[in-house]
C-alpha positions in Angstrom: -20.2 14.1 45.3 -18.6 11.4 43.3 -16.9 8.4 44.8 -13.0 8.8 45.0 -11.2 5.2 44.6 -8.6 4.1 46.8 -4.7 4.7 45.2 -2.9 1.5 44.8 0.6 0.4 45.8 3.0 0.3 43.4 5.6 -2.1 45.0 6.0 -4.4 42.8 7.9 -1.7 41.0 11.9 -1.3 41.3 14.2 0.7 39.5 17.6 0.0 38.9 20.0 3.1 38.8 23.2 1.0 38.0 21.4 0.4 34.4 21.9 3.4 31.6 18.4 3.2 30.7 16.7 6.6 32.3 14.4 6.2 35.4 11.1 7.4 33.5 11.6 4.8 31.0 11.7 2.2 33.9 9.1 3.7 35.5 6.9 3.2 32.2 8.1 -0.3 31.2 7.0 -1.2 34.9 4.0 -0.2 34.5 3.0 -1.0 31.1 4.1 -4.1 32.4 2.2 -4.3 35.3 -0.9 -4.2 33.5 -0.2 -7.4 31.5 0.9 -9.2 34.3 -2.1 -8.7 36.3 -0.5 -6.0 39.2 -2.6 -3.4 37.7 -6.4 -4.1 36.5 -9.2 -1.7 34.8 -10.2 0.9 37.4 -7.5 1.4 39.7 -6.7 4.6 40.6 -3.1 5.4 40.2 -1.1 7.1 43.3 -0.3 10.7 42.5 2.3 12.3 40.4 4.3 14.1 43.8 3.7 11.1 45.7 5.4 8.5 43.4 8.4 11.0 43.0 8.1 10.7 46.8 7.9 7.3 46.9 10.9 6.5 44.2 13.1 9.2 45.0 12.9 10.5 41.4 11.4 13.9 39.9 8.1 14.9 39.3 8.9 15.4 36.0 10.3 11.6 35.4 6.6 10.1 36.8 5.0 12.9 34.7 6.9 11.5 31.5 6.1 8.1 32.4 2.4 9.2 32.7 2.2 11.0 30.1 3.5 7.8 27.7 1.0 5.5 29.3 -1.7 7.5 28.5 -0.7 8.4 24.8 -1.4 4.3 24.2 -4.2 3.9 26.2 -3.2 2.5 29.2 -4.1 5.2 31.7 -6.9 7.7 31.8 -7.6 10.7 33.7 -10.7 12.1 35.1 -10.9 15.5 36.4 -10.3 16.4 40.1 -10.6 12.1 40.4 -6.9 10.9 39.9 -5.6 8.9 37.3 -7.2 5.5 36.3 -6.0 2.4 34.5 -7.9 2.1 31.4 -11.3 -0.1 30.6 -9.9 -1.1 27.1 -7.0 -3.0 28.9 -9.5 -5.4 30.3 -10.7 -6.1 27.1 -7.2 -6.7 25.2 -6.6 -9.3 27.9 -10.3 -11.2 27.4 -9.4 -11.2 23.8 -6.1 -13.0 24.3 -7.9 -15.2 26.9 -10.3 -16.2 24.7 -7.6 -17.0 21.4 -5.7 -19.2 23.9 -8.9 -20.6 25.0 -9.8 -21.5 21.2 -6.7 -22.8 20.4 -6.2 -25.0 23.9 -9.6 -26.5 22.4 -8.8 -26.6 18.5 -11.5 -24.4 18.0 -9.9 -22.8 14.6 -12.9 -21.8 12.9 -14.8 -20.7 16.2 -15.3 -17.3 14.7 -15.7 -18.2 11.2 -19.2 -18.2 10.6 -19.3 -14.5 11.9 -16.8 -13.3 9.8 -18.4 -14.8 6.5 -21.9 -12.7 7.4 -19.4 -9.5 7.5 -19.5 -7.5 4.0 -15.9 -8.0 2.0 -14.5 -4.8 3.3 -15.4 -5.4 6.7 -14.1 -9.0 6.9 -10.2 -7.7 5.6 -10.0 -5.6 8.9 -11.8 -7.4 11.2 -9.2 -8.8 12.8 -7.3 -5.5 13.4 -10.1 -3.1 15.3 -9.0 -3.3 18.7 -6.1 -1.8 21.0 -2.8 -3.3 19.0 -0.7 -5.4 21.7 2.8 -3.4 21.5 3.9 -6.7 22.6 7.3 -8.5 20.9 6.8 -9.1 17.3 3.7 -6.8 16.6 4.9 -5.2 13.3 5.6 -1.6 12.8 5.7 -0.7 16.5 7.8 2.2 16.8 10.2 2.7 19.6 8.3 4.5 21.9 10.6 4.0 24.7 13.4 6.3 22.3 11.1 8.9 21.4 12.1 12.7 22.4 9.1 13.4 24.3 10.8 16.0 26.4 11.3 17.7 23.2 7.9 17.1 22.0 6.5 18.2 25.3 8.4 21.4 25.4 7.0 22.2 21.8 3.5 21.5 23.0 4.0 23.7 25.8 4.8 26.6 23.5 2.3 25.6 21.1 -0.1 26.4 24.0 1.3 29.4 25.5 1.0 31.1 22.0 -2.5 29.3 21.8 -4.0 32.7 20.4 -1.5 32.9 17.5 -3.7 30.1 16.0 -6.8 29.7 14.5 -8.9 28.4 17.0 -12.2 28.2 15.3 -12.6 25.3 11.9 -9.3 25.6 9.7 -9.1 24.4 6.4 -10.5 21.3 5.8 -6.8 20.8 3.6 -4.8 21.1 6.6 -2.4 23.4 8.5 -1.1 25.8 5.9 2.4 25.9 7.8 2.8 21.9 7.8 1.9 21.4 4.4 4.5 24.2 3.6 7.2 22.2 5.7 6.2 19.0 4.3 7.2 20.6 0.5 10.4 20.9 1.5 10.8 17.7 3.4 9.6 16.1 0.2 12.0 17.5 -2.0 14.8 17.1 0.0 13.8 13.2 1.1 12.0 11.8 -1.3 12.6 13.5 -5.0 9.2 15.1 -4.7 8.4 18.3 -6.3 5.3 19.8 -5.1 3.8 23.3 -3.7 1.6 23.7 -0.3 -1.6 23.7 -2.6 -1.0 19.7 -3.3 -1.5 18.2 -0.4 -4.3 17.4 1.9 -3.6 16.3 5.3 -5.4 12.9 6.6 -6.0 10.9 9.8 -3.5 8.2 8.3 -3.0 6.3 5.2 -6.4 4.7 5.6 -8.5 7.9 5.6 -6.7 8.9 2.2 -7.3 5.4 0.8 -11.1 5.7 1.3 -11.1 9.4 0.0 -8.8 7.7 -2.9 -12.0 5.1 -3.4 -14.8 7.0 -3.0 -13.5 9.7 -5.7 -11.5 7.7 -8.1 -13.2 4.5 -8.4 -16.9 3.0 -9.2 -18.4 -0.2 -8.4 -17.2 -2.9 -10.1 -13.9 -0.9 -11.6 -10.9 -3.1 -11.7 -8.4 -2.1 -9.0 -4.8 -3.6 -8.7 -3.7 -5.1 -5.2 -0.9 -6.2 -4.1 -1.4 -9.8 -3.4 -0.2 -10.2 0.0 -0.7 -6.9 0.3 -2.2 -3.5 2.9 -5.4 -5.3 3.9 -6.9 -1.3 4.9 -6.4 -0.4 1.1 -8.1 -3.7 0.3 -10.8 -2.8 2.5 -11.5 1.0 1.4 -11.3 0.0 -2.5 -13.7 -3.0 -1.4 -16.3 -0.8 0.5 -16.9 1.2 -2.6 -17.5 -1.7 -4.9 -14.3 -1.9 -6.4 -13.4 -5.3 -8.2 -10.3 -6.6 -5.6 -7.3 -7.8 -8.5 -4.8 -9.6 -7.0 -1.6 -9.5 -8.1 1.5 -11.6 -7.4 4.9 -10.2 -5.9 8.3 -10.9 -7.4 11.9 -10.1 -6.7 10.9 -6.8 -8.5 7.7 -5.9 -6.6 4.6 -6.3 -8.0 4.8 -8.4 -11.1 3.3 -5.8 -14.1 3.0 -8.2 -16.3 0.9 -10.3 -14.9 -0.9 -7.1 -13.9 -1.2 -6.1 -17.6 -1.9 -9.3 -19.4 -5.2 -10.5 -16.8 -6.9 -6.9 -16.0 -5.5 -4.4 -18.7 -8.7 -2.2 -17.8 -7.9 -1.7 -14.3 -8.9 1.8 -13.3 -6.4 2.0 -10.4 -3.2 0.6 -9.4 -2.1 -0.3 -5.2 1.6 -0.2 -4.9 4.2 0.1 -2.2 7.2 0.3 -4.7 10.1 1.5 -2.0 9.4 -1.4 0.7 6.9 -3.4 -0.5 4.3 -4.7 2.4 5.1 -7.2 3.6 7.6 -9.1 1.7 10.1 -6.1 1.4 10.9 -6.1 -2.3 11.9 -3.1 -4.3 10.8 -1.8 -7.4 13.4 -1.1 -9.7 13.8 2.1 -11.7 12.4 0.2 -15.1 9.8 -1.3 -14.0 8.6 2.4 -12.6 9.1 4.0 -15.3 7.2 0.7 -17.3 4.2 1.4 -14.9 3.7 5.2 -15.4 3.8 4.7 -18.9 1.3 2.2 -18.2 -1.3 4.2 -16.5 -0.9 7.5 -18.8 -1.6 4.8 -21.7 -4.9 3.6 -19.6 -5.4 6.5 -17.8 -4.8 4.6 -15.0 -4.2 6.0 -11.3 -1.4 5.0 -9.7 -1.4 4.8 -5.7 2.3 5.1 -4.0 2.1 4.1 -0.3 5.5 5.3 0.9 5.0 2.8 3.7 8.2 2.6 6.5 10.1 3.6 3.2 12.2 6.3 5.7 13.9 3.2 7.5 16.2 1.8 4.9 19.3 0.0 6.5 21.4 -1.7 3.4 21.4 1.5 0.7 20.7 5.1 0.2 17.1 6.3 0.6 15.0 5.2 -2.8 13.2 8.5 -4.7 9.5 8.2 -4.7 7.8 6.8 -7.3 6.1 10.1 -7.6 8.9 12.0 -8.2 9.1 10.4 -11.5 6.0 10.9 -12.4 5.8 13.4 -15.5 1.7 12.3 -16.6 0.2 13.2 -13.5 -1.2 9.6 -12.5 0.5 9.7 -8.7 -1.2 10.3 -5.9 1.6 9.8 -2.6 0.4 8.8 0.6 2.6 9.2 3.6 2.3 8.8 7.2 3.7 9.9 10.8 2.4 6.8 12.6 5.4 4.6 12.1 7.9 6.8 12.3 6.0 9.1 15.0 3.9 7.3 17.0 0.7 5.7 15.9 -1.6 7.8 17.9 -0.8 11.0 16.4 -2.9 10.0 13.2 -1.7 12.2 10.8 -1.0 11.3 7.3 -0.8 13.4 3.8 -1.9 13.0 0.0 0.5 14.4 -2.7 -2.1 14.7 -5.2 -1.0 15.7 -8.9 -2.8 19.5 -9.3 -4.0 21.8 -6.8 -7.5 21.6 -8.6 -7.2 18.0 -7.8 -6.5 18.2 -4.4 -9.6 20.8 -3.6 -11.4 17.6 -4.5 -10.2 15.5 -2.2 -10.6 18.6 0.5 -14.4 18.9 -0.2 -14.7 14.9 0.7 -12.3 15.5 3.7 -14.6 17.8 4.6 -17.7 16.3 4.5 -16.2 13.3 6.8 -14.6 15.0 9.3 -14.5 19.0 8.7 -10.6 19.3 9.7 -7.8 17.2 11.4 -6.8 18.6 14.7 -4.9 22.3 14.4 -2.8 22.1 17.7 -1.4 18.5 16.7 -0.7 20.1 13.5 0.6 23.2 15.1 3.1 20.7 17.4 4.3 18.6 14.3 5.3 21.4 12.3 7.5 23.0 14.7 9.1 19.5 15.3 10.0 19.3 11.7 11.3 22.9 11.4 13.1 22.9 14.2 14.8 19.7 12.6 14.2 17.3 15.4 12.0 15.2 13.0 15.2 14.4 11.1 17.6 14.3 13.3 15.0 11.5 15.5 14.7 9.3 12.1 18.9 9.4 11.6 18.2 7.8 15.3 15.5 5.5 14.4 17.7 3.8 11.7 20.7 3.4 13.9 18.4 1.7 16.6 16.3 -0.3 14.3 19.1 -1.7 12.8 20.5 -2.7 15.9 17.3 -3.9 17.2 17.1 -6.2 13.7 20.7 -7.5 14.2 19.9 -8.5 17.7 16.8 -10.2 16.4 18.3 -11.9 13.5 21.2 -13.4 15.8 18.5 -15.2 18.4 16.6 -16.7 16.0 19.5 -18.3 14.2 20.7 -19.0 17.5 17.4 -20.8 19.2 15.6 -21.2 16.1 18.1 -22.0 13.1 17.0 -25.7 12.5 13.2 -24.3 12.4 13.6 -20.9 10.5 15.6 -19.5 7.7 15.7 -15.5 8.1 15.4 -12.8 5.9 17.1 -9.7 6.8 15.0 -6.7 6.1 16.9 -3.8 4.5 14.3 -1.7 5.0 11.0 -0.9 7.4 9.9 -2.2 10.8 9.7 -6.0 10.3 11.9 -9.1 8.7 10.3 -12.3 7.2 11.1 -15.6 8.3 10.0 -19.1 6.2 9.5 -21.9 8.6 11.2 -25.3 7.5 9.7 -28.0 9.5 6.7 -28.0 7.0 4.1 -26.1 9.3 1.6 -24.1 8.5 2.5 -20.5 8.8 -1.2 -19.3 10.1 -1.2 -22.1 12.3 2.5 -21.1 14.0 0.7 -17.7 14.1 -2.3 -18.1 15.8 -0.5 -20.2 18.7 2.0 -17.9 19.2 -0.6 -14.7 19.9 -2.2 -17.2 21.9 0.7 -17.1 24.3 1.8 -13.3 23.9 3.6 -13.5 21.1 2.5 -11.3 18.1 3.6 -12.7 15.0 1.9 -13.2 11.7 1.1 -14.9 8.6 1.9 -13.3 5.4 -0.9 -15.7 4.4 -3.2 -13.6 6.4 -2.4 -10.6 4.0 -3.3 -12.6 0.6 -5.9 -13.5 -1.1 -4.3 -15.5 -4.1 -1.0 -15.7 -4.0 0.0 -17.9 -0.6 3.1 -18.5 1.0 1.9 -21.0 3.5 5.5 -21.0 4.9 5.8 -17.3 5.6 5.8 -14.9 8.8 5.9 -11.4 9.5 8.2 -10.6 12.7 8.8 -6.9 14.0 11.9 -5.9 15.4 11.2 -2.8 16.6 9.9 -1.0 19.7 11.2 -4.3 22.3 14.3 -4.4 24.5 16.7 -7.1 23.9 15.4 -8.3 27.1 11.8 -8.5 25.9 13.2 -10.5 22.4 15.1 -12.9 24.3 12.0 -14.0 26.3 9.8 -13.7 23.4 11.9 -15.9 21.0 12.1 -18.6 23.7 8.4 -18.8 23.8 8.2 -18.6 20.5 10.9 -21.7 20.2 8.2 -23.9 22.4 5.6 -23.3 19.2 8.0 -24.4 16.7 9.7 -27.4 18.1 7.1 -30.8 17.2 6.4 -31.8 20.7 6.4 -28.2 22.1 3.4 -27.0 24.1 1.1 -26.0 21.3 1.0 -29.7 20.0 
């Protein structure tokens, strides 16, 4: 008989009924909380469901909600007929900040460098980004969590299971749910200018599955392959893994600069863009310059990739069409994602490709990896988008995010004006800010996650083109509580005698 651990208290845990923030929400920040403070540490077994309603004179239902969050990021586990148990990867999320501040409190920089040199090229652009993300003011593209319908989503997946039979329980289609790629056609159309049937598209576990399906059909070693220079290091690191030859290329006011592009690797085989938002400087390609590059690639019979990335969050102007619904030569493959605007553990993403025939391709080498994404998660997503909450929750998301930005923007001026000038995003989940003090951008970076604070370096998303006074700072997913205190820690990095010198 297996050993049952002992439930622990939970007082250091109040919630506050005069606030308009709902109790299960409390109830989760708490806790979330409580794990990186210390209160709550890898194996303890969390007090029941009925007995914490008990205990804070709330519903089942509320704890159940706050449960159920904590365990969709990884912070709680449960084991059957033992209780509920705070997760092992916490433990090692807070050793891996231990150890950064540790380097950095000894000016060991390069501690790790001489590992990450014997890592193959591929390996050594995502090394850095394996592990359990933070969710911790200014990790980019967190999505609010905290504003998410989960009720909603929960009653869906209730359903879902109650009709359980309706489904096809045994392997589906290696191509995806037939229903949600039927939805996703008309989502398209109507969102982003794309005309395209069921038979197109082939669902993935995220953008970076379809990139490495993208480089392990497309491209061949030592085949030029246009990047975005700083640019998505997981597209980098797919196109890498299959011997691609990384090209750089520079970003301008206008997106990737073409010319350049042209004139330095005309026989590029591929082409990495993020036209609508581009990661992570935020520029936006302009309706000549995408019509310049698909002439481009049908010329060169060139593929063009389109990452839609965060492209449904734009703040300042009307949504942008797709590049791909200009596309009249058949070069575009489209890549969206749920992560963002979901949430990232969902992992489910989609291809556009340009045929049918084309996209039983990429099906065969979906299958061979992974036989089939999961059907019920499939089955719950395309009854969230039918039903129309998917739209109605991004019309909310923008509102929010824009809010959240605003807030964001105002502290920083406020606390940090004579150290950084900031660039309000008008689109996606993060703003850039240059520092002025003449600091090192990766330097301000590293410090700050050594003390909490996620920023980073666009530096750390180049390869040629640097902008040694550059940093990438989310607004999203954090309470106005949780920037205030952030940007104050973050003020102690920037000023010269603060405590990082």
């Amino acid at each position: 008989m297996s050993k049952i651990s002992p439930e622990i208290l939970l007082t250091f845990i109040n919630l506050d009924r005069t606030l308009k923030m709902p109790l299960y929400i409390q109830l989760y920040e708490a806790m979330k909380q409580g794990v990186f403070d210390g209160m709550l540490k890898h194996g303890d077994r969390m007090p029941s469901t009925r007995s914490l309603a008990a205990e804070f004179s709330v519903s089942r239902n509320c704890v159940l909600l706050a449960f159920e969050q904590l365990t969709l990021e990884g912070f709680l586990t449960g084991k059957t007929g033992n209780g509920t148990y705070v997760c092992e990867q916490i433990n090692e999320l807070k050793t891996g900040i231990r150890k950064i501040k540790k380097a950095v409190a000894t000016g060991e920089k390069n501690l790790m460098a001489s590992e990450m040199a014997d890592l193959p090229l591929h390996a050594q652009f995502v090394a850095n980004y394996i592990g359990q993300e933070a969710m911790l003011p200014f990790q980019p593209s967190i999505p609010a969590l905290a504003d998410f319908p989960f009720q909603i989503w929960a009653k869906i997946a209730a359903t879902v299971y109650r009709n359980i039979r309706q489904l096809h329980l045994g392997y589906d289609s290696a191509q995806g749910y037939l229903p949600l790629r039927e939805a996703l056609t008309d989502y398209l159309r109507m969102n982003r200018s794309i005309s395209c049937t069921a038979d197109q598209i082939v669902l993935v576990n995220g953008s970076s599955q379809a990139m490495h399906l993208i480089a392990e059909l497309l491209l061949k070693k030592d085949e030029q392959c246009w990047m975005e220079d700083p640019g998505f290091l997981r597209a980098k690191s797919a196109f890498a893994r299959f011997g691609a030859k990384i090209c750089p290329v520079p970003i301008t006011d206008s997106g990737m600069d073409l010319d350049y592009a042209m004139e330095h690797f005309p026989a590029a085989r591929l082409a990495y863009v993020t036209p609508s938002h581009q990661y992570p400087l935020g520029e936006t390609m302009p309706l000549m310059n995408r019509i310049k590059l698909l002439k481009w690639a049908a010329q060169q019979d060139m593929w063009v990739i389109e990452d839609d990335y965060e492209s449904e969050f734009r703040y300042a102007n009307r949504p942008i069409p797709a590049l791909k619904g200009l596309d009249t030569f058949g070069k575009v493959i489209y890549v969206g994602t749920f992560n963002k605007t979901l949430f990232p553990a969902l992992r489910i993403g989609y291809m556009v490709l340009p045929s049918a025939a084309i996209a039983q391709q990429f099906t065969v080498a979906k299958a061979v990896i992974d036989r089939q994404s999961p059907v019920i998660d499939q089955a719950i997503l395309t009854s969230f988008i039918l039903e129309g909450h998917y739209t109605r929750h991004l019309r909310r998301m923008r509102l929010i995010y824009r809010k959240a930005q605003e807030e964001l923007v105002a502290l920083l001026r406020s606390e940090l004006g004579d150290y950084l000038r900031v660039t309000t995003a008008d689109a996606g989940m993060h703003l850039v800010a240059w520092l002025l003090n003449g600091q090192d951008a990766i330097t301000v970076a590293h410090k700050a996650r050594a003390n909490g604070i996620y920023i980073y370096a666009v530096d750390e998303l180049s390869i040629s083109f640097k902008h040694p006074s550059a940093l990438i700072i989310g607004f999203t997913g954090f309470s106005r509580k949780m920037m205030e205190e952030a940007v104050i820690k973050f003020k102690q990095a920037l000023y010269p005698h603060g405590f990082f010198n």
